[in-house]
Backbone of each chain as ProteinMPNN parsed JSONL, in Angstrom:
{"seq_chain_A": "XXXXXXXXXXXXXXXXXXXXXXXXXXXXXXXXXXXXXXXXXXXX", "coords_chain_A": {"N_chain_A": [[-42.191, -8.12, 17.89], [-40.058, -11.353, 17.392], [-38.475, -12.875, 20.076], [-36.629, -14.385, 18.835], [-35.484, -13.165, 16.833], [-34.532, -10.796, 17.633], [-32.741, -11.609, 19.856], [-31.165, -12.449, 17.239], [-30.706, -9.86, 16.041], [-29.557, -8.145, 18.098], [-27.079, -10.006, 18.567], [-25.694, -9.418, 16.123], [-25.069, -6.913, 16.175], [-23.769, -6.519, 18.357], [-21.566, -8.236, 17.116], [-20.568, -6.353, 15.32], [-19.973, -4.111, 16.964], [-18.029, -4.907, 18.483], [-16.135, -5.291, 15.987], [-15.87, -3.17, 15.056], [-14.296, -2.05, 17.662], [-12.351, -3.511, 17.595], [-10.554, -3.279, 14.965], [-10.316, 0.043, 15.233], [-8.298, -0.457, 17.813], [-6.743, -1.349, 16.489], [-6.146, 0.249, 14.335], [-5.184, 2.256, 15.626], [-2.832, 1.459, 16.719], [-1.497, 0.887, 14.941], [-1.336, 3.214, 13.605], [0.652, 4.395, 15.714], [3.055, 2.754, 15.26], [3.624, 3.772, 12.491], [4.256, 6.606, 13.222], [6.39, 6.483, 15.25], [8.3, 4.453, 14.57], [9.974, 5.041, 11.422], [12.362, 3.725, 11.021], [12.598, 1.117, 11.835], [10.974, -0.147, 10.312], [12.916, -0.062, 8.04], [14.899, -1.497, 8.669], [13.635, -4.244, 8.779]], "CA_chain_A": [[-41.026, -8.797, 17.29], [-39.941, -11.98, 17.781], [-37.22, -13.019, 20.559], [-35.202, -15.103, 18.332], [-34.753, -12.102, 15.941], [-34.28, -9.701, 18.815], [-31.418, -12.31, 19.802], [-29.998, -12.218, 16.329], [-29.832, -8.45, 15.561], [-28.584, -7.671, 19.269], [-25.48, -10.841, 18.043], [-24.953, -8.925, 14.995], [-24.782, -5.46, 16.799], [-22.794, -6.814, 19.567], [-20.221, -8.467, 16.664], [-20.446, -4.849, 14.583], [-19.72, -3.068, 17.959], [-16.977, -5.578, 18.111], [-15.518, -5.52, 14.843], [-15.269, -1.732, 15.271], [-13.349, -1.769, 18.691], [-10.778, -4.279, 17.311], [-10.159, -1.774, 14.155], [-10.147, 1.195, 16.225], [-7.638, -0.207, 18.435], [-5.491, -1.878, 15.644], [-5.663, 1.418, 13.421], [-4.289, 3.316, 16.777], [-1.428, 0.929, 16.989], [-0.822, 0.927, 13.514], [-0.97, 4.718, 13.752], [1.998, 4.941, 16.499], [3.9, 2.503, 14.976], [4.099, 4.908, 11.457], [4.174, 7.961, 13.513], [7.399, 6.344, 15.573], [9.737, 3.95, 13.868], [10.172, 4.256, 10.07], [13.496, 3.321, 10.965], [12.338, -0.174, 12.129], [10.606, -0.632, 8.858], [13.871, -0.358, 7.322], [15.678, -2.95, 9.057], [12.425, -5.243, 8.979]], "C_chain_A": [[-40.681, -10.051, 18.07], [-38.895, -12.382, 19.002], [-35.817, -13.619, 19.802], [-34.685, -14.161, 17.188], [-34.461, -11.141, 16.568], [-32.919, -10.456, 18.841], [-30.517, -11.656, 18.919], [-29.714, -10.507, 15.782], [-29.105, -8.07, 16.48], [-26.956, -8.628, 18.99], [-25.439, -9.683, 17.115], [-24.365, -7.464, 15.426], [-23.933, -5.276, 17.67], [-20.881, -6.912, 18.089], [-19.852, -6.924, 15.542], [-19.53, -4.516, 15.695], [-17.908, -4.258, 18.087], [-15.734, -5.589, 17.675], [-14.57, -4.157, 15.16], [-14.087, -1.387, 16.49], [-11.873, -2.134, 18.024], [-9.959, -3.676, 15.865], [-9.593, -0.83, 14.867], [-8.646, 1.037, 17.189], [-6.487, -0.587, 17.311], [-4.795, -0.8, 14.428], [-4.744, 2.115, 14.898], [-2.742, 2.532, 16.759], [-0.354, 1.021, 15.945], [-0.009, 2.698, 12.981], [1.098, 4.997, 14.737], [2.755, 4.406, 15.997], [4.463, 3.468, 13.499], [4.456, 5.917, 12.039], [6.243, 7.476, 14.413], [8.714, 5.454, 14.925], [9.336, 3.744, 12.255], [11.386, 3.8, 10.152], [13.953, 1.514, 11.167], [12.187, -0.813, 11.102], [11.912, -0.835, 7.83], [14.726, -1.376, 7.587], [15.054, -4.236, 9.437], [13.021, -6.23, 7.719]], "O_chain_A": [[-40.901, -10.037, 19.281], [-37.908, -11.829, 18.517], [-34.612, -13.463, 19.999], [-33.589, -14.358, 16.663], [-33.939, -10.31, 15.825], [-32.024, -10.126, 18.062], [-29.618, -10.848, 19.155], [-28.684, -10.099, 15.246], [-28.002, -7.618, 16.173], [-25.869, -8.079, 19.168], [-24.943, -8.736, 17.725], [-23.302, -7.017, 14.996], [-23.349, -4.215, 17.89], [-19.831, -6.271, 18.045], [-18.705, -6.72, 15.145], [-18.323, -4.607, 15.47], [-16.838, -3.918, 17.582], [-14.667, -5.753, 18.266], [-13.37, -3.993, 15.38], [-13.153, -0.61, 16.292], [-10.815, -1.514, 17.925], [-8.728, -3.692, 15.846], [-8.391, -0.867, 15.127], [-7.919, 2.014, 17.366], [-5.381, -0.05, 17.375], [-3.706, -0.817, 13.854], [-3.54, 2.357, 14.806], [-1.679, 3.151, 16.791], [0.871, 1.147, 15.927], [1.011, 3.126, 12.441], [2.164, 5.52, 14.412], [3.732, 5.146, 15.882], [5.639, 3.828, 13.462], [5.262, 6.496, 11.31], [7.202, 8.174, 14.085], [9.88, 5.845, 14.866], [8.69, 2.803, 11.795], [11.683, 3.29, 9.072], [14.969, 0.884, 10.871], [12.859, -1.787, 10.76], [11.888, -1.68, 6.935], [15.236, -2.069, 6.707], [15.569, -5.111, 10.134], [12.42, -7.256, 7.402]]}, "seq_chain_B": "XXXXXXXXXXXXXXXXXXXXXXXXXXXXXXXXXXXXXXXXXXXXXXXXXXXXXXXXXXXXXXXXXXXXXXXXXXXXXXXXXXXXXXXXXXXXXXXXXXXXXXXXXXXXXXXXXXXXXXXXXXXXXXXXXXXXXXXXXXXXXXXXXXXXXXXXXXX", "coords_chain_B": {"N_chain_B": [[-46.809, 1.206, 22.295], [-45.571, 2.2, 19.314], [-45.748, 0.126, 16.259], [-43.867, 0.007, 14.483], [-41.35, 0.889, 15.647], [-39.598, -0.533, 16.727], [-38.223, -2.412, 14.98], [-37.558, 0.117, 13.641], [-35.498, 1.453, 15.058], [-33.561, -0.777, 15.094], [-33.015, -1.139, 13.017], [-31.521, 1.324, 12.773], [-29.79, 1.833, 14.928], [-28.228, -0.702, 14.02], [-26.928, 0.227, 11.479], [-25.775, 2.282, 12.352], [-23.829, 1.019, 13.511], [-22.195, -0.63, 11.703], [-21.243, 2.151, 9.864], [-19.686, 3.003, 11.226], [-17.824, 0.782, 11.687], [-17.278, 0.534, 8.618], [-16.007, 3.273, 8.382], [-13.423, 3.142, 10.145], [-12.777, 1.17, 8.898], [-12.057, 2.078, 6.431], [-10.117, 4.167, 7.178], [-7.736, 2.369, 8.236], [-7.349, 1.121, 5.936], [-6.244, 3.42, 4.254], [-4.17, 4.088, 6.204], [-2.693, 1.703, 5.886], [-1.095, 2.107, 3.888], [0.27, 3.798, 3.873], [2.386, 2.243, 5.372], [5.334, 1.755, 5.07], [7.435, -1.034, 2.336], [9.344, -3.642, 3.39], [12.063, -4.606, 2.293], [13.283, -6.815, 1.791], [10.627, -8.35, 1.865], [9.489, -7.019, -0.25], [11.033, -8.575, -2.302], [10.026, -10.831, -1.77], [7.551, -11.062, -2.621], [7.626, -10.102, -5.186], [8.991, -12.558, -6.244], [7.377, -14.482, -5.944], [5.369, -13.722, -7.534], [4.192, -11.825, -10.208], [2.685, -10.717, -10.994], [0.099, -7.687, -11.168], [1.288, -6.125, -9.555], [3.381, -3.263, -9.36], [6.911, -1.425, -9.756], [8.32, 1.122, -9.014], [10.761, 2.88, -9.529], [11.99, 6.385, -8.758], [14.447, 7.27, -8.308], [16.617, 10.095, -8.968], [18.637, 10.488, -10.773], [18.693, 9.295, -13.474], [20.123, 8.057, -15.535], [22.878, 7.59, -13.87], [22.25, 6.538, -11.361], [20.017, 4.488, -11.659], [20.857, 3.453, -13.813], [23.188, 2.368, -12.716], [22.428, 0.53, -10.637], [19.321, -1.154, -10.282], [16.289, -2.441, -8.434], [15.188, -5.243, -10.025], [13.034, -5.209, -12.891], [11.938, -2.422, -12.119], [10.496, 0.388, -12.79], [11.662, 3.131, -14.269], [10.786, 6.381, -13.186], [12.541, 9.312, -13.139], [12.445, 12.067, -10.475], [9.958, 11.985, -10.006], [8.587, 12.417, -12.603], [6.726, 12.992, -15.06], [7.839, 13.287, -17.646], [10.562, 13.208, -17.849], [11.014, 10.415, -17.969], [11.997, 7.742, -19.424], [10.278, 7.36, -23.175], [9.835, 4.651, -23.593], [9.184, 3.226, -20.947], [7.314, 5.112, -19.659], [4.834, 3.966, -21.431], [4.594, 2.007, -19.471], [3.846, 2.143, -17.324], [1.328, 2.024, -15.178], [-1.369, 3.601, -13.695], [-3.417, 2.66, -11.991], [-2.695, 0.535, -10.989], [-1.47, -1.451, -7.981], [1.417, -0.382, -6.196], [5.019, 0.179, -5.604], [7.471, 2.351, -4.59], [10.368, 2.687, -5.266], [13.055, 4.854, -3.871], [15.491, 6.927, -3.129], [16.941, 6.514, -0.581], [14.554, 5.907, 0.534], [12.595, 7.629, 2.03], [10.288, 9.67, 3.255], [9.818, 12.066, 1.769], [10.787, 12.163, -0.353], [9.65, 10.232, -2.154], [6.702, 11.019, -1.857], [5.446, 13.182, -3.195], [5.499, 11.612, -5.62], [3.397, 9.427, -5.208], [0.782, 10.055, -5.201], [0.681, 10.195, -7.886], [-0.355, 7.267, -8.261], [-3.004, 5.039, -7.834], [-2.727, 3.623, -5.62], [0.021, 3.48, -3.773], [3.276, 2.218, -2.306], [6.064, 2.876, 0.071], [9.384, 1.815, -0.742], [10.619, 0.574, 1.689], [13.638, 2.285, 3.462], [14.44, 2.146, 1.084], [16.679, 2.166, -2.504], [19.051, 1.674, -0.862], [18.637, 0.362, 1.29], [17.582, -1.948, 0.183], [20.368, -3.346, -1.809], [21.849, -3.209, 0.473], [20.403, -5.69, 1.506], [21.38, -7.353, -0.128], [20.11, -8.244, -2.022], [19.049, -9.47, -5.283], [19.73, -7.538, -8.375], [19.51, -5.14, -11.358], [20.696, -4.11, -13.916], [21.758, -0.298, -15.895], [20.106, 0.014, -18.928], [16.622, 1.131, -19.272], [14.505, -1.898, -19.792], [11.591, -3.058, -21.117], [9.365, -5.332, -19.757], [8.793, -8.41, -21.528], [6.096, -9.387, -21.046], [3.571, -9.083, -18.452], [2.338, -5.609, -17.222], [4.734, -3.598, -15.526], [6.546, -6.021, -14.492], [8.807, -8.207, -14.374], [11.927, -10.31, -14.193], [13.748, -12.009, -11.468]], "CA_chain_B": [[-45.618, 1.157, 21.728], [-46.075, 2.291, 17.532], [-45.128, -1.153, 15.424], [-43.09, 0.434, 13.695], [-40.547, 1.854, 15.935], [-38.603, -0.968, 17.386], [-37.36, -2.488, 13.512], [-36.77, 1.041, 13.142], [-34.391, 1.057, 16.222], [-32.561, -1.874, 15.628], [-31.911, -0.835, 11.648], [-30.979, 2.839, 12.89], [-28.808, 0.677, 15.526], [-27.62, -1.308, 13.016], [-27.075, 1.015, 10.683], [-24.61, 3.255, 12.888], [-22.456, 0.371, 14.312], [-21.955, -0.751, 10.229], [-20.84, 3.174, 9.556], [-18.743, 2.591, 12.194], [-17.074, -0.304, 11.284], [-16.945, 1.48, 7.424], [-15.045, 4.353, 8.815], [-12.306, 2.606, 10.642], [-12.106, -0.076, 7.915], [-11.166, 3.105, 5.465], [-8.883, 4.342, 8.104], [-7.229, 1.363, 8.09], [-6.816, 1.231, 4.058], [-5.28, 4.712, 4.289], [-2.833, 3.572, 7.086], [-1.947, 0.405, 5.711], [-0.768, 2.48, 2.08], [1.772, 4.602, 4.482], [3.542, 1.416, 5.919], [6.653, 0.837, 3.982], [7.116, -2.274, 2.435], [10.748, -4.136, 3.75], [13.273, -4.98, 0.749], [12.463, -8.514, 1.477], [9.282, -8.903, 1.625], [9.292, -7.204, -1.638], [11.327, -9.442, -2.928], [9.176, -12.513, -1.551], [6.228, -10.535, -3.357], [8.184, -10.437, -6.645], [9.621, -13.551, -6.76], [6.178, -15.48, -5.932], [4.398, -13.598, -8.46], [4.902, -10.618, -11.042], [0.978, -10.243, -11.443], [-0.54, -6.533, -10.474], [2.657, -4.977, -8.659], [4.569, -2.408, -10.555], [8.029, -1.19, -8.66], [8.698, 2.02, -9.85], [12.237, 3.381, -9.376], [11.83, 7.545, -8.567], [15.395, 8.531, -7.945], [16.644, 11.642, -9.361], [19.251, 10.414, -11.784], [18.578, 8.208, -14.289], [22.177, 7.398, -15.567], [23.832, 7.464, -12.515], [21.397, 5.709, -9.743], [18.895, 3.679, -12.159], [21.666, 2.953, -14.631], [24.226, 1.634, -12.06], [21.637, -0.562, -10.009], [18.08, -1.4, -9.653], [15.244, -3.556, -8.161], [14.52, -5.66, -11.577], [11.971, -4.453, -13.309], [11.622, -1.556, -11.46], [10.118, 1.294, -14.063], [12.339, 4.726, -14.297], [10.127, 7.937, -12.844], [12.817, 10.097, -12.335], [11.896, 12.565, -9.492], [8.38, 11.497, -10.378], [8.725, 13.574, -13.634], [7.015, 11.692, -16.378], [8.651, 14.356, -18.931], [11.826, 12.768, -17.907], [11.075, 9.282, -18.107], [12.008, 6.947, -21.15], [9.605, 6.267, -24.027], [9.629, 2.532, -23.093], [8.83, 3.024, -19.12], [6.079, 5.64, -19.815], [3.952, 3.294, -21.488], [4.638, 1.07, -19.093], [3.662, 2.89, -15.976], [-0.141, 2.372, -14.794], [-1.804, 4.443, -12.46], [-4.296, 2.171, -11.074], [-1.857, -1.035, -10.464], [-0.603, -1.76, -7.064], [3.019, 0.481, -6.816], [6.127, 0.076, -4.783], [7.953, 3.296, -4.853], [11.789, 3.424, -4.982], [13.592, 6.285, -3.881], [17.515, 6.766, -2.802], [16.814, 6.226, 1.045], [13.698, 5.713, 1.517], [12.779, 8.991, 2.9], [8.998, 10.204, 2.735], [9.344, 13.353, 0.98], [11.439, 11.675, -1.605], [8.054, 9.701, -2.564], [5.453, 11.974, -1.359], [4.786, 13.506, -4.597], [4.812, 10.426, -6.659], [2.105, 8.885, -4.572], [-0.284, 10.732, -5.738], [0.112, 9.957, -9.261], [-0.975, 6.209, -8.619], [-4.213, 4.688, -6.836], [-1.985, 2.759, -3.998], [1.464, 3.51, -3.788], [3.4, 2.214, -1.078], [7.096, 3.103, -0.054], [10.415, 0.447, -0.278], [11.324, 0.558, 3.216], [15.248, 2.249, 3.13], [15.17, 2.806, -0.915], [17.31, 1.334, -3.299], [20.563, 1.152, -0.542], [18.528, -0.79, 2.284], [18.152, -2.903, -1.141], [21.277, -3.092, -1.987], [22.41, -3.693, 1.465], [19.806, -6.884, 1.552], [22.123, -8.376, -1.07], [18.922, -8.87, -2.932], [19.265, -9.535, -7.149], [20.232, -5.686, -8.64], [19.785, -4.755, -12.684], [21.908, -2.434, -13.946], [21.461, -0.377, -17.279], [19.086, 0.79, -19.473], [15.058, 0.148, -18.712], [13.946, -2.966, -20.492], [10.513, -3.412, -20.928], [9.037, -7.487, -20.184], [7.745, -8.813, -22.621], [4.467, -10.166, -20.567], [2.805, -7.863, -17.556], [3.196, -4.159, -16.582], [5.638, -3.484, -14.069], [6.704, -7.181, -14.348], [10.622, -8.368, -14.961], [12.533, -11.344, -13.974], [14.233, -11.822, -10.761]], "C_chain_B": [[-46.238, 1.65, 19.881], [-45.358, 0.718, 17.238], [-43.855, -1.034, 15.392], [-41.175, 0.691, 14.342], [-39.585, 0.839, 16.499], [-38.216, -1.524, 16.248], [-36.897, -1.145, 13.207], [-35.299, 1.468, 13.874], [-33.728, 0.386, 15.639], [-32.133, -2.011, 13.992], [-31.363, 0.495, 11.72], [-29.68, 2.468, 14.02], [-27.743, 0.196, 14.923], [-26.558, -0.802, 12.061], [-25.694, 1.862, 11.211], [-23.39, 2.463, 13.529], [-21.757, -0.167, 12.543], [-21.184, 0.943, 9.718], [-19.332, 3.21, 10.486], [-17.423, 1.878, 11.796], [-16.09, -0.11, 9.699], [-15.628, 2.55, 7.924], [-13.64, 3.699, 9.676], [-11.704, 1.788, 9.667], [-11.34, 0.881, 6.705], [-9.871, 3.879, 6.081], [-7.592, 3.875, 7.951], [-6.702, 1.06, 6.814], [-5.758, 1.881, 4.066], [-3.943, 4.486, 5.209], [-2.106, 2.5, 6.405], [-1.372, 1.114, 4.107], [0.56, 3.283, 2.944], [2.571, 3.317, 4.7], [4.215, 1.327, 4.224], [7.083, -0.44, 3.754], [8.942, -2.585, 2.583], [11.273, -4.325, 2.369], [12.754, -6.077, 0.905], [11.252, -8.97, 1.298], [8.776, -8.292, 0.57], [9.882, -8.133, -2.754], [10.64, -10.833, -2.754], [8.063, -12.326, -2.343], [6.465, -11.13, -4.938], [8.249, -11.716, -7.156], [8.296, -14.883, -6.961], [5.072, -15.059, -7.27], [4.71, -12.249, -8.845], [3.005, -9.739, -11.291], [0.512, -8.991, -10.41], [0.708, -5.749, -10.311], [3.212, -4.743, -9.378], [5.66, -1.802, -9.126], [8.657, 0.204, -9.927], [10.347, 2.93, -9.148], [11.771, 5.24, -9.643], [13.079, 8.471, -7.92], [15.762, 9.22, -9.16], [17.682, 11.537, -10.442], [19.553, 9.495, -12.195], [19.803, 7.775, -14.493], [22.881, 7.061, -14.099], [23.48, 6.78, -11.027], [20.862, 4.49, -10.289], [20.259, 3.021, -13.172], [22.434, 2.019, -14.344], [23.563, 0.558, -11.543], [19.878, -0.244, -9.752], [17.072, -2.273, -9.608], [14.803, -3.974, -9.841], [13.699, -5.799, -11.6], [11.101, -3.608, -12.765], [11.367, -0.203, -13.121], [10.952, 2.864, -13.393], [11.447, 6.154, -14.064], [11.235, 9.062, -12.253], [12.005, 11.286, -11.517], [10.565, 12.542, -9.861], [7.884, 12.644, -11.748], [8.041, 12.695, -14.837], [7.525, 12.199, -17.757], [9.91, 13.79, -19.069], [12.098, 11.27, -17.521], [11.379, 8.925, -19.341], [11.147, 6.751, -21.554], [8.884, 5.583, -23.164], [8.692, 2.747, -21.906], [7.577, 4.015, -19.376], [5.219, 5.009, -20.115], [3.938, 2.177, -20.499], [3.654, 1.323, -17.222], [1.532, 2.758, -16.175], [-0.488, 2.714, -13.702], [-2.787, 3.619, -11.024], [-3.65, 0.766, -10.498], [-1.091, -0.35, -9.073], [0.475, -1.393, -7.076], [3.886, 0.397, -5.857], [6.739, 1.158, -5.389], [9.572, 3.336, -4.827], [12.549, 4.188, -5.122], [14.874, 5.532, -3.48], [17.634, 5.824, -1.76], [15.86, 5.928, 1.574], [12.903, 7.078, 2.247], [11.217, 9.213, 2.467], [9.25, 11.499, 1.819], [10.162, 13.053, -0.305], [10.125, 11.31, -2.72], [6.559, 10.424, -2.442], [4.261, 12.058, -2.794], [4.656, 12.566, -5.868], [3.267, 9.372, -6.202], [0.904, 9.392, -4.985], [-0.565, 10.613, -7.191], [-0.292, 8.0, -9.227], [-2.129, 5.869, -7.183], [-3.665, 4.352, -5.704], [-0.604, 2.506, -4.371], [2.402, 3.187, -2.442], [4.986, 2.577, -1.134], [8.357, 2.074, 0.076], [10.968, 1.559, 0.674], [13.381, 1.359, 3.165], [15.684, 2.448, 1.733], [16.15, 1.804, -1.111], [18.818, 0.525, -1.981], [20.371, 0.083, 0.502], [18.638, -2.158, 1.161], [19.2, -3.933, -1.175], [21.909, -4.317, -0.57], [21.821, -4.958, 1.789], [20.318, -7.834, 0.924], [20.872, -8.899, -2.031], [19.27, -8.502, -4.674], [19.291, -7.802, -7.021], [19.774, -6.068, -10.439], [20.637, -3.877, -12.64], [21.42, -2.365, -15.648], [20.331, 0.354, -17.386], [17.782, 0.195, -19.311], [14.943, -0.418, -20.002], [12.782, -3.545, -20.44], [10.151, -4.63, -21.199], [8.283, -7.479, -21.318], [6.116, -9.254, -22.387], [3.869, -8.655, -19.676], [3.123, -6.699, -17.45], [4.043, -4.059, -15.676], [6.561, -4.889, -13.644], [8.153, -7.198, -15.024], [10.723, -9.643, -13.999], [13.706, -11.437, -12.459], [15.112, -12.958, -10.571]], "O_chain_B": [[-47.348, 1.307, 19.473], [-44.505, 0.264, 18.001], [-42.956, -1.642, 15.973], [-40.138, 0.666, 13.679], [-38.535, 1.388, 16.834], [-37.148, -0.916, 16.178], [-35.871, -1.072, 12.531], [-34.25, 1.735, 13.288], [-32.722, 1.066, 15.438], [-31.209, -2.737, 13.622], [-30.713, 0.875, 10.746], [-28.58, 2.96, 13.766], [-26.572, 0.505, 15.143], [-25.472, -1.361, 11.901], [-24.713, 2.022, 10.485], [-22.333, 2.942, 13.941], [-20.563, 0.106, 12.423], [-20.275, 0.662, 8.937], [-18.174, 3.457, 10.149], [-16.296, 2.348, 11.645], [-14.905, -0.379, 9.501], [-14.433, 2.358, 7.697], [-12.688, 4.427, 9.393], [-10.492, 1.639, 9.513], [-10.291, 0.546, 6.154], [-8.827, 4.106, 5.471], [-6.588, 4.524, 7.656], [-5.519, 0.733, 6.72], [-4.614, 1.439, 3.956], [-2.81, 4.744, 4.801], [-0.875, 2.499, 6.417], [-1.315, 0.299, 3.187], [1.713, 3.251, 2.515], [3.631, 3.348, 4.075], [3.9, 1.062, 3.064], [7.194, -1.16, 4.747], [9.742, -1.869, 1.981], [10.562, -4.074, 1.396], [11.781, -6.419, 0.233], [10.935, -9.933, 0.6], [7.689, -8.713, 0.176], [9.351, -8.385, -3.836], [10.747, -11.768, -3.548], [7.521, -13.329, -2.808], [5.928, -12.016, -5.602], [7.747, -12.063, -8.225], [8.257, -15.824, -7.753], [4.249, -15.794, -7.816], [5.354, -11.507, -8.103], [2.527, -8.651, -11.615], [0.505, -9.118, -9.185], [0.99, -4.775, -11.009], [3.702, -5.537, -10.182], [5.353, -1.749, -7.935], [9.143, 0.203, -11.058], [10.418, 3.5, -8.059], [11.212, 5.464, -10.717], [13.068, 9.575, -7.375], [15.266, 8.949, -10.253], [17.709, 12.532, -11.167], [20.416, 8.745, -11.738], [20.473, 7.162, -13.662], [23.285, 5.987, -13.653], [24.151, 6.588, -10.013], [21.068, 3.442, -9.677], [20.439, 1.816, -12.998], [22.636, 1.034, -15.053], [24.011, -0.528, -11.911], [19.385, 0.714, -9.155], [16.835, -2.935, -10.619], [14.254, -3.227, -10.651], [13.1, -6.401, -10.709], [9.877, -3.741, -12.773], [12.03, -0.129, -14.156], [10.77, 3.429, -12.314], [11.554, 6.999, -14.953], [11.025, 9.649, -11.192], [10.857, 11.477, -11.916], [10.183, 13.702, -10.015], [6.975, 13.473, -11.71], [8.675, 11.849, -15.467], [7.572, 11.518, -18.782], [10.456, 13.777, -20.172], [13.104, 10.895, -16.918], [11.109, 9.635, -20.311], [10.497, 5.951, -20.881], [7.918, 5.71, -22.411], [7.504, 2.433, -21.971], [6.557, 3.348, -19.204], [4.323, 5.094, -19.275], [3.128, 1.294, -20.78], [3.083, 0.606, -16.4], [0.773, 3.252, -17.008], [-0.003, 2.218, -12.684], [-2.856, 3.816, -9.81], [-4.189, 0.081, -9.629], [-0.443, 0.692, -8.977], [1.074, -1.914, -8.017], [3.262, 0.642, -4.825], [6.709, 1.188, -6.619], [9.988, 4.295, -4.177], [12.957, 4.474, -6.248], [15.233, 4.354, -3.454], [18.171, 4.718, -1.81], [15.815, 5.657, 2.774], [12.932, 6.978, 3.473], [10.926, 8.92, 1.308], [8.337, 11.632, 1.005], [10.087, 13.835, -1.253], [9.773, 11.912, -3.735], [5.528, 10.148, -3.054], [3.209, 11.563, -3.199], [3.924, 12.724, -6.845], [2.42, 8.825, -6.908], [-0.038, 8.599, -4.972], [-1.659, 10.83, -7.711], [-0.498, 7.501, -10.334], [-2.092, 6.275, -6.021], [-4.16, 4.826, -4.682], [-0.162, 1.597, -5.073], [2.235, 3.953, -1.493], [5.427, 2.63, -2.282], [8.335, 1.432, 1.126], [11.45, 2.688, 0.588], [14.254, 0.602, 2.741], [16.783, 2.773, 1.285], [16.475, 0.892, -0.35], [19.366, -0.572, -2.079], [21.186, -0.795, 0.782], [19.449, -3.082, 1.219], [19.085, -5.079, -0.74], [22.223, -5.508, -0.558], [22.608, -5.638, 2.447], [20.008, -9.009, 1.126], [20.899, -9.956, -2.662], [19.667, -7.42, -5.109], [19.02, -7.06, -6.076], [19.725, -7.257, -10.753], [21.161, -3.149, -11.797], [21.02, -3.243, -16.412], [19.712, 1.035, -16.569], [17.659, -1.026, -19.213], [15.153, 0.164, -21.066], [12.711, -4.572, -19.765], [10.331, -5.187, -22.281], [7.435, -6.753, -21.837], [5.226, -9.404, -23.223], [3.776, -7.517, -20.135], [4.332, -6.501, -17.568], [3.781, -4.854, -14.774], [7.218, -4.876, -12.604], [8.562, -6.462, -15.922], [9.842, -9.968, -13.203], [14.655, -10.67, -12.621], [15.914, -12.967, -9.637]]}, "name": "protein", "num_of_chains": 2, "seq": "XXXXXXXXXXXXXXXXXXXXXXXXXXXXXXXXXXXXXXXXXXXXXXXXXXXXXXXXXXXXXXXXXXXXXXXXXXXXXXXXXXXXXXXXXXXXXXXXXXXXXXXXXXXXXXXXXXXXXXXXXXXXXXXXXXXXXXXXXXXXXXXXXXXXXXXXXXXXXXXXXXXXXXXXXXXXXXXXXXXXXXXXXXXXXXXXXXXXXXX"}
């Protein structure tokens, strides 16, 4: 295999692996904030 | 080394950081359908555009809650009953459109069980009184179906 397609699947795998962290952490946040203030949401 | 085995790597690689990414991104759907949406920023929704979003009104007594005040063109489900909806608002009601739920207060278990009768239902933040208390436009009266979109009325 070539290097410059080695390169680009390891970029794409890197920005996957990525994508997924910054989900992962933004569902968790999203999570505590439903789980602790619906009361916030109301005066939003 | 076989040929074969390092493209198979790096689409079996591939392959599991993409499942990945899938599974959180549905996560994420499902979470983002619990947040409640503010009174205002349904009204910034409304007022910019009537297209898709239905606002369905789900408190418990028609005359006396829906009659006196509500989000315009909000559709009548009492307690998510469609036996005890009007006519009019029954046909009006679609399952698969975008749904704002209003209850009394706001309260999850008020809405719970109407959620389930549409594809993506989300909850007004505080119900009709955070509403109310937003000073935001009110109807009052009997449901009046628009003349143009589903779920659509004049603000």
């Amino acid at each position: 295999m070539k290097t410059q397609l080695r390169i680009l699947l390891a970029a794409a795998l890197v920005a996957l692996l990525a994508g997924w962290a910054g989900l992962r952490s933004g569902n968790a946040a999203l999570a505590a904030r439903l789980a602790g203030a619906p009361a916030a949401e109301a005066a939003r | 080394m076989r040929p074969w085995l390092e493209p198979a790597g790096w689409i079996a690689a591939l392959a599991v950081a993409g499942g990945l990414v899938w599974g959180e991104g549905g996560r994420r759907a499902a979470l983002e359908r619990r947040v409640a949406v503010a009174p205002r920023e349904l009204y910034r929704t409304l007022a910019r555009s009537q297209a898709g979003l239905q606002v369905v009104d789900v408190r418990e007594d028609l005359e006396a809650s829906y009659g006196d005040a509500h989000v315009p063109g909000a559709i009548p489900l009492p307690a998510c009953d469609l036996a005890r909806a009007p006519e009019r608002a029954r046909s009006r009601l679609v399952r698969s459109a975008p749904t704002v739920l209003v209850g009394a207060t706001g309260a999850e278990d008020e809405t719970r069980r109407c959620a389930a009768l549409f594809t993506s239902a989300r909850t007004l933040a505080g119900g009709m009184a955070a509403w109310s208390e937003a000073n935001l436009p009110e109807d009052s009266g009997d449901y009046a179906p628009p003349s143009s979109k589903a779920g659509g009325g004049c603000l």
